[in-house]
TIFITOR-882449 format. One record per residue (C-alpha): x, y, z; residue number from 1. Coordinates in steps of 0.25 Angstrom, whole numbers, plus 2048, in hexadecimal, padded with zeros to 3 digits. Layout:
BEGIN
[atom [X; Y; Z]; NUM] ...
//
This chain:
BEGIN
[atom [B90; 0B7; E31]; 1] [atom [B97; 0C1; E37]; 2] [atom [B97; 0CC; E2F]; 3] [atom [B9E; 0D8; E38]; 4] [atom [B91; 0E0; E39]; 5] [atom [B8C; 0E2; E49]; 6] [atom [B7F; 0DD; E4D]; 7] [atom [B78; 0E5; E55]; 8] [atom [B71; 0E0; E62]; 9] [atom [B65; 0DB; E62]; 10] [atom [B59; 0E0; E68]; 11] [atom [B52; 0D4; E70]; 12] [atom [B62; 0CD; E72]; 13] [atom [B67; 0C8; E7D]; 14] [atom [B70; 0D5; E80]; 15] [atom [B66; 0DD; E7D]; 16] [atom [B5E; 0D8; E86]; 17] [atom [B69; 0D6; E91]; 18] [atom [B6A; 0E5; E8D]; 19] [atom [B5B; 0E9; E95]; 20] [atom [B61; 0E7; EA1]; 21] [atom [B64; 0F7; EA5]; 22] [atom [B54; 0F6; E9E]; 23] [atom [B4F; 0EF; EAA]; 24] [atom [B55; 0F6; EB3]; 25] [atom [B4F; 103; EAD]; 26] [atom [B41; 0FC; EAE]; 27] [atom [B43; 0F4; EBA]; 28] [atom [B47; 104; EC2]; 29] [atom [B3A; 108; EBA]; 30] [atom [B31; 0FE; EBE]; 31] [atom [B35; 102; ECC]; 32] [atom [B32; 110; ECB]; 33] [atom [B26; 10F; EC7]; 34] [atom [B23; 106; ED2]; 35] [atom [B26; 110; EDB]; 36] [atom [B20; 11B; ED5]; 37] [atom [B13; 115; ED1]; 38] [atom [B11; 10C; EDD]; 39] [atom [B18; 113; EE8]; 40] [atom [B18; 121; EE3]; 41] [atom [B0B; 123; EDE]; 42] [atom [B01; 11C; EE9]; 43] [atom [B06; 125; EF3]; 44] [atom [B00; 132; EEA]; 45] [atom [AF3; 12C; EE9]; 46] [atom [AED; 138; EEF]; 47] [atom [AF1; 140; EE5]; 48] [atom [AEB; 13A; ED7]; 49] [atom [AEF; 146; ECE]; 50] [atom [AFC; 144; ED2]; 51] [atom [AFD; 135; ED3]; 52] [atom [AF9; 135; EC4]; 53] [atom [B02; 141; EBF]; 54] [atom [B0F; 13B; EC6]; 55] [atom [B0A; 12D; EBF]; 56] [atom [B09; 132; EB2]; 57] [atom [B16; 13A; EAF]; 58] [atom [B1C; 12D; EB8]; 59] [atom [B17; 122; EAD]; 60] [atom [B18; 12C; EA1]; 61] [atom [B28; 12E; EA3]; 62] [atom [B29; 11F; EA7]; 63] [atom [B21; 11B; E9A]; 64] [atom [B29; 126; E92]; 65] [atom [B34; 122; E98]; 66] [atom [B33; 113; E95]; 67] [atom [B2F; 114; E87]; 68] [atom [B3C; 11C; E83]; 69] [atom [B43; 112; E88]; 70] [atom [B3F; 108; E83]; 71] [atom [B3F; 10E; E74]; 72] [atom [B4E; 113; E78]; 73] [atom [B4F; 104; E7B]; 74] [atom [B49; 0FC; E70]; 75] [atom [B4D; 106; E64]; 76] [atom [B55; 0FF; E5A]; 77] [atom [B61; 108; E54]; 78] [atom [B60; 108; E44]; 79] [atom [B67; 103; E3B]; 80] [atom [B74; 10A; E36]; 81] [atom [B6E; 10E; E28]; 82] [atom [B73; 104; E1C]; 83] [atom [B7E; 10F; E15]; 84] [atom [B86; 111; E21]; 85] [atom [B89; 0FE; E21]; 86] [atom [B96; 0FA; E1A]; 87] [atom [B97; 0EE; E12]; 88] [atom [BA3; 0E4; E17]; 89] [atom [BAB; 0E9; E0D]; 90] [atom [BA7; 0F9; E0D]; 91] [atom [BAA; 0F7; E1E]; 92] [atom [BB7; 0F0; E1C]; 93] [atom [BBC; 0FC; E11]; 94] [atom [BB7; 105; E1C]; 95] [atom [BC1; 0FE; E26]; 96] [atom [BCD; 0FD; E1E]; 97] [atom [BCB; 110; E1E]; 98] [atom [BC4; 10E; E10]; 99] [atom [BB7; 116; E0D]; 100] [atom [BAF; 10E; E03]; 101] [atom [BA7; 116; DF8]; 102] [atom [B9C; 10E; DF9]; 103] [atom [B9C; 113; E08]; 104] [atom [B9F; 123; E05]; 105] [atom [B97; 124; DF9]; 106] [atom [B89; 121; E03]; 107] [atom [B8A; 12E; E08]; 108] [atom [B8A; 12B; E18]; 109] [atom [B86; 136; E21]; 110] [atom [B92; 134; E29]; 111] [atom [B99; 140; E2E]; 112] [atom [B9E; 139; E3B]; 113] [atom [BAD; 135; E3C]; 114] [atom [BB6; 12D; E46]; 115] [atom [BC5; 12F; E48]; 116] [atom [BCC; 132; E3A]; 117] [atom [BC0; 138; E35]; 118] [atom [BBC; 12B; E33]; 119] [atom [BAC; 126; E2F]; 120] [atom [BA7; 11D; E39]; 121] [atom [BA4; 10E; E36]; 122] [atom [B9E; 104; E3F]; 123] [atom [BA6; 0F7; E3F]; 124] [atom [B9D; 0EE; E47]; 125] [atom [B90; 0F3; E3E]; 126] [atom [B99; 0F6; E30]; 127] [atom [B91; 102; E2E]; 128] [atom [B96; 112; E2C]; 129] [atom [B92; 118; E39]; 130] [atom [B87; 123; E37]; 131] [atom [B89; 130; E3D]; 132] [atom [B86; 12F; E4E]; 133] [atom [B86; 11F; E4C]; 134] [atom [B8E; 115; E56]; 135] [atom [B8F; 107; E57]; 136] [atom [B88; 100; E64]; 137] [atom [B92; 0F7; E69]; 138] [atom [B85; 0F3; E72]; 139] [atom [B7C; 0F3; E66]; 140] [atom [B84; 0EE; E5D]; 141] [atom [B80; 0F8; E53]; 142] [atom [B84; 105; E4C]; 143] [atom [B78; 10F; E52]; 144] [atom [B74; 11D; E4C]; 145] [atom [B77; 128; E54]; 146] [atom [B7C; 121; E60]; 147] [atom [B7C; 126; E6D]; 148] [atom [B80; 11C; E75]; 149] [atom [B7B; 10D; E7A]; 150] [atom [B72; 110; E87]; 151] [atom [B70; 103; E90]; 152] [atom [B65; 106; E97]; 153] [atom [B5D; 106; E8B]; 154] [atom [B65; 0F9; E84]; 155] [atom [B67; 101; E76]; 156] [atom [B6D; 10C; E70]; 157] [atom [B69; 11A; E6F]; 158] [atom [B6A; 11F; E62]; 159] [atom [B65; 126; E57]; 160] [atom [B58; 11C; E58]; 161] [atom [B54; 11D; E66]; 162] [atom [B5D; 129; E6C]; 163] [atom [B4E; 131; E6D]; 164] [atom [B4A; 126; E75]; 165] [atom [B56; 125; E7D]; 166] [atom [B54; 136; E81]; 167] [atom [B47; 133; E86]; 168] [atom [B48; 128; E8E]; 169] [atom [B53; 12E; E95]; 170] [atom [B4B; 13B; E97]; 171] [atom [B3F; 133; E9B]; 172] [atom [B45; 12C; EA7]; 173] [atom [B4B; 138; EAC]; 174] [atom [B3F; 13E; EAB]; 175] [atom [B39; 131; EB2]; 176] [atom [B43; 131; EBD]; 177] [atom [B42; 142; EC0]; 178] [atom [B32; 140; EBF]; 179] [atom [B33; 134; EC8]; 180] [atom [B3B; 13A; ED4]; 181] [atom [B32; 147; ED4]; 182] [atom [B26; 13F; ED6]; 183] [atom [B2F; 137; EE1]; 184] [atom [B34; 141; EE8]; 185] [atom [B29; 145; EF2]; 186] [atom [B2A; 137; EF7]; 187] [atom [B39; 137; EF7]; 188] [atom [B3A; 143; EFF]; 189] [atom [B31; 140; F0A]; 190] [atom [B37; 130; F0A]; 191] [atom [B46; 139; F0D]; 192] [atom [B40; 143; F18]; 193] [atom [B3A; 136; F1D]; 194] [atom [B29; 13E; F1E]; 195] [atom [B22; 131; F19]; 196] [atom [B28; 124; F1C]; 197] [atom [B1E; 11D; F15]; 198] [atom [B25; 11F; F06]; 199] [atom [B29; 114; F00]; 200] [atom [B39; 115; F00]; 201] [atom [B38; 10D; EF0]; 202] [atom [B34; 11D; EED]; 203] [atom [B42; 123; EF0]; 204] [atom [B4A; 11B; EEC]; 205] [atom [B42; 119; EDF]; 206] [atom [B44; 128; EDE]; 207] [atom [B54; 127; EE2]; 208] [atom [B55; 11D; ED7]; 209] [atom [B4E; 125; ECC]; 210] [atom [B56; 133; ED1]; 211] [atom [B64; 128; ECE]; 212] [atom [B5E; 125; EC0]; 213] [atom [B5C; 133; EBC]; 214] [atom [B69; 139; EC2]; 215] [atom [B6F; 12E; EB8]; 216] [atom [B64; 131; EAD]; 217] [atom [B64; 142; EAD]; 218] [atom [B73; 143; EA8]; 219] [atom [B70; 139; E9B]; 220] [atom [B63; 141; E99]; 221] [atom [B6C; 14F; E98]; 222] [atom [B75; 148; E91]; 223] [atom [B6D; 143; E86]; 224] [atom [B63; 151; E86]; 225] [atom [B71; 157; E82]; 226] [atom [B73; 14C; E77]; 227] [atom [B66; 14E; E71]; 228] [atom [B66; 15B; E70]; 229] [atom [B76; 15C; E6A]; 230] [atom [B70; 150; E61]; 231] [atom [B7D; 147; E67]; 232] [atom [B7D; 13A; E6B]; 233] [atom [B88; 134; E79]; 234] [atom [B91; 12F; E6F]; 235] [atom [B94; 13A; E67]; 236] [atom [B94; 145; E74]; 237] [atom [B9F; 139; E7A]; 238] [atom [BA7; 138; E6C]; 239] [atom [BAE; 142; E63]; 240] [atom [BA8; 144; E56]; 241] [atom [BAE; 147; E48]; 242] [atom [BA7; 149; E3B]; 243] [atom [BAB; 14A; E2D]; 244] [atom [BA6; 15A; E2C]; 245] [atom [BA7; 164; E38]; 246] [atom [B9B; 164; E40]; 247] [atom [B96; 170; E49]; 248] [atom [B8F; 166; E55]; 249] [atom [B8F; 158; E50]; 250] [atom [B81; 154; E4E]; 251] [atom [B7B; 161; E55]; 252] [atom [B71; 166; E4E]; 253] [atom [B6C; 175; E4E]; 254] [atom [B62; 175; E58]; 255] [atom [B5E; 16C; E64]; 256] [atom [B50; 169; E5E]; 257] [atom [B58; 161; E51]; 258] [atom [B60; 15C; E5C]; 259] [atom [B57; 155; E63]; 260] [atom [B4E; 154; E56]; 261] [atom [B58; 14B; E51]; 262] [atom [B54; 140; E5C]; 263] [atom [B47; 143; E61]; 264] [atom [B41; 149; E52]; 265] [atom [B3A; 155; E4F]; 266] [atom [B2E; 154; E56]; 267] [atom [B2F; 158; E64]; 268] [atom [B22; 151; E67]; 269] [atom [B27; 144; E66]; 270] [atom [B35; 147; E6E]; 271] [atom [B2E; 142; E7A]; 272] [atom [B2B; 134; E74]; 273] [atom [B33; 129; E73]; 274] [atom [B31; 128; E64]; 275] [atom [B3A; 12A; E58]; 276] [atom [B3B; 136; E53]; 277] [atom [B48; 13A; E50]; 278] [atom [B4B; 141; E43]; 279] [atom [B5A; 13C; E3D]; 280] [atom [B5B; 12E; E38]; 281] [atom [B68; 12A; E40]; 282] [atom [B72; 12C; E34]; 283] [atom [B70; 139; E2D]; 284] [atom [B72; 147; E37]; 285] [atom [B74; 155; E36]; 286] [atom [B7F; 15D; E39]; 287] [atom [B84; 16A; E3B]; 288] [atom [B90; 16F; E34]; 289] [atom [B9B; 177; E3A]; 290] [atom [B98; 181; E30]; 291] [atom [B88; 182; E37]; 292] [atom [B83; 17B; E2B]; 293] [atom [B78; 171; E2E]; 294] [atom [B7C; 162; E26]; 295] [atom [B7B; 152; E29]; 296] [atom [B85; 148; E27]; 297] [atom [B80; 143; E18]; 298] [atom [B8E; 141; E12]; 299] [atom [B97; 13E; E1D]; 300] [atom [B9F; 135; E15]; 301] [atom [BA1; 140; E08]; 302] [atom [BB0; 140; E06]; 303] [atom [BB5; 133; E0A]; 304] [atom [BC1; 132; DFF]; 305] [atom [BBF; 12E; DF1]; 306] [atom [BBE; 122; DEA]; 307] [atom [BCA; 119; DEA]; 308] [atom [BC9; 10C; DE1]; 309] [atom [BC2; 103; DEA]; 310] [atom [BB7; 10E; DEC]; 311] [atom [BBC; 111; DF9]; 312] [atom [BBD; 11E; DFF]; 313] [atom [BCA; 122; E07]; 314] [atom [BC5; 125; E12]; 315] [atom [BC6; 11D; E20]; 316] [atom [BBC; 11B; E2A]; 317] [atom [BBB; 11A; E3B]; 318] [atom [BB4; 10C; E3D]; 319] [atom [BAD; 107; E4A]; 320] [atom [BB4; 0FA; E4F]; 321] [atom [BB1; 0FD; E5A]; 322] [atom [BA0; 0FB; E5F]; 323] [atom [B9F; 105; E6A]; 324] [atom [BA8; 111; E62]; 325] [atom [BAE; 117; E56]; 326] [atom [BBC; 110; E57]; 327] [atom [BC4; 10A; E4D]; 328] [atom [BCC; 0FC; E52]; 329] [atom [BD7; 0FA; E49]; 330] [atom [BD7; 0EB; E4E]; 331] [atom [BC9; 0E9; E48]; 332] [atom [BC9; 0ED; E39]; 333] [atom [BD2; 0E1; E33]; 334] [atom [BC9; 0D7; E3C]; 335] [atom [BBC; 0DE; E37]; 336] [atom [BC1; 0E0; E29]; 337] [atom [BC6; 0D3; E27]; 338] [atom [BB8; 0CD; E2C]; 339] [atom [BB0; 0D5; E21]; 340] [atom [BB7; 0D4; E16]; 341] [atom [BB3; 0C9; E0E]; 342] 
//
C-alpha cells in the first residue's frame, strides 16, 4: 500500500547498478594506467633498482589509497533521518494546511533553518521535518544529512556520512595523477624532441590523458578544501540561507581545525584514512551568533505560536514537493493531502 512516504533506492537494484557505469570507466582508465606504468614504465628502469622500487611504491600506495576511498565514498549508506524529526499522516497533513502541531513543536527540534516566509522545512516525498543542512535526493530518493550534493562518478551522495571520504578520494587522484605525470615525464619529453624512438607511444598519451583528468579534478579539489575548512557544503555556497536567529558565518566555526574537525574528527592521525571519524552526528551543530556568542541549534522551533484548540501552533511551514529543492507547488498539497488523510 502506498503510503506517501519515498523509498529510497536500493543498494544492489537495477538503477543502482546501471548507476556504476562512470565506475567502470573510472577503473577501466585505471587498469590502463597501471598497465602502462608497471609494464611499460617500469622495465625500461631496470637499471636502477632503488628507483624502480621507490617510483613503485608511492605509484601503488596512492592507487590503493585512492581506490579504498572510493570505494567507501561509494558503498557508505546515508542514515536514517532520526525518528523525531517523521510526521504522522495526520501531524504532515496539519503541517500542509500552514498549521504547526504541538505535538511536533513541543519536541524541541534543532531547526534554525528557514525557507521562504521564514518558513521550517518539511520534506514531502519522506514526511519528515528537515534537519538543519538536510536535502532530499531526487536520485536517492531519500532526505540525506548534510547533503552536499549527488556525485555520479561515485553512484551515491556525499553527505554528512561519507563527505570525509569523498575529500579524500578526490585528493587522492589528483595526487595520483600529478605523482603519475612526474614519473612520466622523462619519457614524455624525450618521446616530443623525438631522442629515443623506441618509447612506447601508450606512455604519452597515458600521460595526456591523466594531465586531462587532473585539469578537471584540481578545481573540485580547491573547491572542496575551501568547503571543508568554511565547514559548507555545494548546496548551501549555490543557495541563500536564512535562519530563525542571526548568525555571524552560518555554520563556520571559530577556527579551521573545528572546521575541518567536524568532518574529519579530532585526531589528525586518522585524517589521512578513509575511516569514520567525524565528531557531529548530522543533526545537532554549533553556531556562532551575531552577537560572537558561541551556541547550537537546540530549540529552533521555540516560539512557534501558542496553542489554539486543536493543539495546533499558528505558525506555517515551507514544504518540499519538490525532490531536487526546497519549493513549494501549490498544485500538490490538495493531491497529497487528500491521499493521506484517512
Amino acid at each position: 500500500m502506498d503510503d506517501g512516504v519515498a523509498r529510497p533506492r536500493q543498494k544492489w537494484s537495477l538503477d543502482w547498478v546501471l548507476g556504476l557505469f562512470p565506475a567502470l570507466v573510472i577503473h577501466l582508465l585505471l587498469a590502463w594506467a597501471v598497465r602502462v606504468f608497471d609494464f611499460i614504465v617500469l622495465p625500461t628502469l631496470w637499471g636502477r633498482l632503488e628507483q624502480v622500487a621507490s617510483y613503485a611504491a608511492v605509484f601503488h600506495l596512492l592507487l590503493v589509497m585512492m581506490l579504498w576511498s572510493y570505494w567507501r565514498c561509494t558503498l557508505a549508506d546515508a542514515e536514517e533521518i532520526p525518528h523525531q524529526f517523521k510526521l504522522s499522516d495526520r501531524e504532515f497533513c496539519q503541517i500542509v494546511e500552514g498549521r504547526m502541531p504541538q505535538s511536533v513543536a513541543k519536541r524541541d527540534l534543532p531547526v534554525i533553518s528557514r525557507g521562504r516566509g521564514n518558513k521550517v522545512p518539511v520534506c514531502a516525498q519522506c514526511k519528515v521535518v528537515k534537519p538543519d543542512r538536510c536535502h532530499h535526493c531526487s536520485v536517492c530518493k531519500r532526505c540525506v544529512l548534510k547533503m552536499d550534493h549527488h556525485c555520479p562518478w561515485v553512484n551515491n551522495c556525499v553527505g554528512h556520512h561519507n563527505y570525509k571520504f569523498f575529500c579524500l578520494f578526490v585528493f587522492y587522484t589528483s595526487l595520483f595523477l600529478a605523482t603519475l605525470i612526474g614519473m612520466m615525464s622523462p619519457f614524455i619529453w624525450a618521446w616530443l624532441k623525438g631522442k629515443d624512438k623506441s618509447i612506447d607511444t601508450e606512455i604519452p598519451l597515458c600521460g595526456f590523458v591523466a594531465g586531462v583528468m587532473l585539469f578537471a579534478v584540481l578545481p573540485l579539489k580547491c573547491m572542496h578544501c575551501t568547503f571543508l575548512l568554511d565547514n559548507a557544503t555545494t548546496l548551501e555556497h549555490m543557495r541563500s540561507q536564512k535562519f530563525s536567529v542571526d548568525l555571524l558565518h552560518a555554520w563556520r566555526q571559530p577556527t579551521w581545525f573545528d572546521n575541518v574537525s567536524i568532518v574529519c574528527g579530532p585526531r589528525m592521525l586518522l585524517w589521512p584514512f578513509p575511516v569514520r571519524s567525524n565528531r557531529t552526528d548530522g543533526v545537532h551543530w554549533d553556531v556562532i551568533l551575531e552577537t560572537g556568542e558561541l551556541t547550537n541549534n537546540n530549540g529552533g522551533l521555540d516560539g512557534y505560536g501558542d496553542s489554539d484548540d486543536d493543539g495546533l501552533a499558528s505558525t506555517a511551514t515551507d514544504v518540499d514537493f519538490n525532490a531536487s529543492a526546497d519549493l513549494v507547488i501549490d498544485d500538490d498539497v490538495e493531491d497529497v493531502t487528500a491521499r493521506l488523510l484517512p
